[in-house]
N, C-alpha and C positions, 0 to 999 in steps of 0.2 A: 706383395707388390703394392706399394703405392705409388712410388715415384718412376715416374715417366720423363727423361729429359725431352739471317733473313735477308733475303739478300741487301746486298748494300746498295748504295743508286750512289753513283759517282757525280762528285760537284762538276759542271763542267766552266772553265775561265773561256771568257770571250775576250779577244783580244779588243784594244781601243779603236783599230782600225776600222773595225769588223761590228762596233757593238752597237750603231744606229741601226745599221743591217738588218740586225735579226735582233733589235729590241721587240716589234709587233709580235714574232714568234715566241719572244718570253711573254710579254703580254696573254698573250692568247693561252698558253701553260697554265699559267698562275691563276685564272678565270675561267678552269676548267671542271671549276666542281660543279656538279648538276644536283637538280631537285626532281627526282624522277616518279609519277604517278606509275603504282603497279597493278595491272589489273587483277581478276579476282583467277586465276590459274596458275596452276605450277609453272607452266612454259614462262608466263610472265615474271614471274617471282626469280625463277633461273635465271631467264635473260636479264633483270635488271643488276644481279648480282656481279653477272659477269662483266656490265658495262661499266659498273661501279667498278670494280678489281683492276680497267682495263686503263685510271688514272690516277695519279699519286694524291690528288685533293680531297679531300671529304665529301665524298655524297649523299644525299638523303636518298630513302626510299620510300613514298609515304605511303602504304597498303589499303586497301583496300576497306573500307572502315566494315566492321562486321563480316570480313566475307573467312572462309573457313580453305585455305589452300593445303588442298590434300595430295603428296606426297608421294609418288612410286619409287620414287630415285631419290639419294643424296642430293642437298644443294651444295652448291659449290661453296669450296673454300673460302674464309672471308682471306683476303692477303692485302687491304688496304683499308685507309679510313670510311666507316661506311655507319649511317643513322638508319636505323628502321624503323620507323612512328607506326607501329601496329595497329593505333584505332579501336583495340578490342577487337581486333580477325585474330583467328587459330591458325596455327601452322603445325598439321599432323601429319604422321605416316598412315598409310592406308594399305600398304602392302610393301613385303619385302623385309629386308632385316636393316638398317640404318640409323645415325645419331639425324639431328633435322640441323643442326647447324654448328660449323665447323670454324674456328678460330686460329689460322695458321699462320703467324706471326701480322696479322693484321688488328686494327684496332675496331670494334663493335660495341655501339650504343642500341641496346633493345631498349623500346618502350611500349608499354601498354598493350602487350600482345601477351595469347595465352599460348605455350609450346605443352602439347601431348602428346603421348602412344611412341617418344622415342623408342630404338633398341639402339645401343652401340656395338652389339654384339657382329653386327655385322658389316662397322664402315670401313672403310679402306684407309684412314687417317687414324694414328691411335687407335686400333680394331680395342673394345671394350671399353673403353673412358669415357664417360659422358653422355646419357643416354639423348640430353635434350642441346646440349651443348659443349664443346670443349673447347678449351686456349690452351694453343701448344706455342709451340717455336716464339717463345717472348710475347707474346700477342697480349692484346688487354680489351678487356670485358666490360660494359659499366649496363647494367640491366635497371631497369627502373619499373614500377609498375606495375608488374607482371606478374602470368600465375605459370609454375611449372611444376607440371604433373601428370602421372603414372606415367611417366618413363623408364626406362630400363638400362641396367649398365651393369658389366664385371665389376667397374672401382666408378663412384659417383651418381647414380641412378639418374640425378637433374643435371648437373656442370659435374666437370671435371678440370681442374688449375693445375699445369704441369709446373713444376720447377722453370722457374725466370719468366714465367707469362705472370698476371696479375688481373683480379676482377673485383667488381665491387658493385654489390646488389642493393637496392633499397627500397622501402614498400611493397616488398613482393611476398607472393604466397608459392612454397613447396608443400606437395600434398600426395601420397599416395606414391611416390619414388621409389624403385626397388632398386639395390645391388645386392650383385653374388658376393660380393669381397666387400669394400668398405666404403663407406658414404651412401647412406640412401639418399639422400638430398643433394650434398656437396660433396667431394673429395677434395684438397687442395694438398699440392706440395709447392706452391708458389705464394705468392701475396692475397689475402681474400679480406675483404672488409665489407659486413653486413650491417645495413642500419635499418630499425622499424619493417622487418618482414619476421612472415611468421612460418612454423617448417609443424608438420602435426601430417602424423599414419604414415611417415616414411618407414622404411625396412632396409636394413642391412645385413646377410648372412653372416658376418662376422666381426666390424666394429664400424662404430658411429652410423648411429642410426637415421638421425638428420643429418650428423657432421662430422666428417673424419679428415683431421688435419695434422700434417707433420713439417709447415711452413710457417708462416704466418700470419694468425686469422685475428682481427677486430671485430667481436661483436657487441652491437649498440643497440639498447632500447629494442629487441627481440621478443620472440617467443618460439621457444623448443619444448613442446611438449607432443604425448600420445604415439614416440616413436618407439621404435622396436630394433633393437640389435640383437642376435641370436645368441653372440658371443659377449662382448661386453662392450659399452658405451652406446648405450640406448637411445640416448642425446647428443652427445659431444665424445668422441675419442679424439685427446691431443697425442698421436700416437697412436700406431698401430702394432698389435701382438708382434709381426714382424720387421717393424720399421719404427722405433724408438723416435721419441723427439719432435718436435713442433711447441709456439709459445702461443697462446692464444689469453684475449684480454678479453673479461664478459662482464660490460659497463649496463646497467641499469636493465637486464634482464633476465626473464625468467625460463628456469629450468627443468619443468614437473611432470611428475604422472608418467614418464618412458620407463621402458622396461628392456632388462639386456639379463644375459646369464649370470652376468657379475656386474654393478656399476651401473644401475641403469640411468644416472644422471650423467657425467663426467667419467670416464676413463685415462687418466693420465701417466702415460709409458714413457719414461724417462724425457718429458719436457715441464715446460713450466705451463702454468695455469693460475691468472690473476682473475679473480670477482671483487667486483667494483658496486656495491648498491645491487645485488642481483642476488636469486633466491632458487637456489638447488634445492628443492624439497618433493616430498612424495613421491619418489623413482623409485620403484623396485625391483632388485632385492634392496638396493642400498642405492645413496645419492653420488658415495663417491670410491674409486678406488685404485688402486695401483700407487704412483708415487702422492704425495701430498698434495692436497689441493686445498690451501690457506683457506680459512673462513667456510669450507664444506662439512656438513656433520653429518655424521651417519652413513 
């Protein structure tokens, strides 16, 4: 298993008679996005999540600059447009079994925050996906910033991209991620595009050790090295042993030093695999393997 597959909000027409009426009421809708300071505790973090959820506009969270919000319970579901300005504050589990932040057809901007000690093993939304994060039901991801690490997951050890959700990371560090199944770092069966972040000590028990993709992934200006796949794709599985397929583009980065049972650079199962200015080298046992992977040697 990789692949894991909102509500609609009805336009409502205001008659002409009626629409001086209750124009202040649209007014007041449309002017409802807030900028909300969070202070340094989980209750606070909760509740501002839930406020944010509880209107259709975009609202900021701004965190608590440095502060370290530790975790006994799931935070709620993102299900609207919602910014987190992390500051550099942590957002860890401290007890219990849980992913720290759930993407359930809502849209979520992280920045500058560090996410650790997820588990998915044990959350109530997609139980295993995503130790540190997941986007399911269409939802979309845009992380900036950020370091995500030793987190834990069945499929994705850091995110988890289900089919028709989409995410896209840049300047960030994955470090120390494990999965039981595939993706130490990343899993994606949906849209994923990484620019200028780096993935080094992830582990996957059975493929893609930083990244294990069967959708499709853009990666730019990277660094995938020092990861570990048990099985095969120590760095990159475009495809997985049981789930064939995914295209991924790897423009002007690098791919070295992982190691897998087979393939410790690239593992590609019956999808495509384009490098663009990018250097698959010193993976062992080999850089590359399963279907062709143009321009890979060895």
């Amino acid at each position: 298993m990789l692949t894991r597959k909102t509500p609609s909000r009805a336009a409502q027409v205001l008659g002409m008679g009626i629409a001086a009426t209750l124009a202040p009421v649209a007014l007041a809708s449309s002017a409802s996005a807030a900028t909300l300071p969070v202070a340094c505790s989980e209750t606070a973090l909760q509740t501002a999540i839930n406020t944010a959820n509880s209107t259709p506009s975009s609202d900021t969270l701004n965190l608590a600059p440095g502060c370290t919000y530790q975790l006994t319970t799931e935070l709620p579901a993102i299900t609207s447009p919602i910014v987190i300005n992390g500051s550099g504050s942590t957002i860890t589990r401290v007890s219990g079994t849980f992913r720290l932040l759930t993407v359930s057809g809502g849209n979520l901007t992280l920045r500058t925050a560090i996410l650790t000690n997820g588990d998915a093993t044990g959350s109530s939304v997609q139980n295993g996906a995503g130790g540190a994060i997941v986007v399911t039901g269409n939802g979309t991801l845009n992380v900036t910033s950020s370091v995500i690490r030793h987190n834990h997951a069945n499929f994705g050890g850091g995110i988890s991209v289900f089919s028709g959700s989409q995410a896209r990371v840049g300047a960030s560090v994955f470090t120390g991620n494990t999965a039981a199944n595939n993706g130490g770092g990343i899993v994606s069966d949906g849209t994923l595009t990484v620019n200028s972040s780096q993935f080094s000590r992830n582990t996957a028990n059975i493929a893609g050790g930083a990244v294990a993709n069967i959708g499709t992934l853009t990666l730019n200006s990277s660094n995938i090295t020092n990861n570990t796949a048990l099985s095969v794709g120590g760095g990159l599985a475009n495809g997985v042993p049981n789930a064939p397929g995914g295209t991924s583009t790897v423009t002007t980065s690098n791919i070295s030093n992982n190691t897998a049972g087979n393939a410790g650079g690239i593992y590609n199962n019956g999808g495509t695999v384009t490098l663009r200015l990018s250097l698959v080298a010193r993976n062992s046992p080999n850089n590359c393997a399963g279907n062709p992977v143009p321009g890979c040697v060895g």
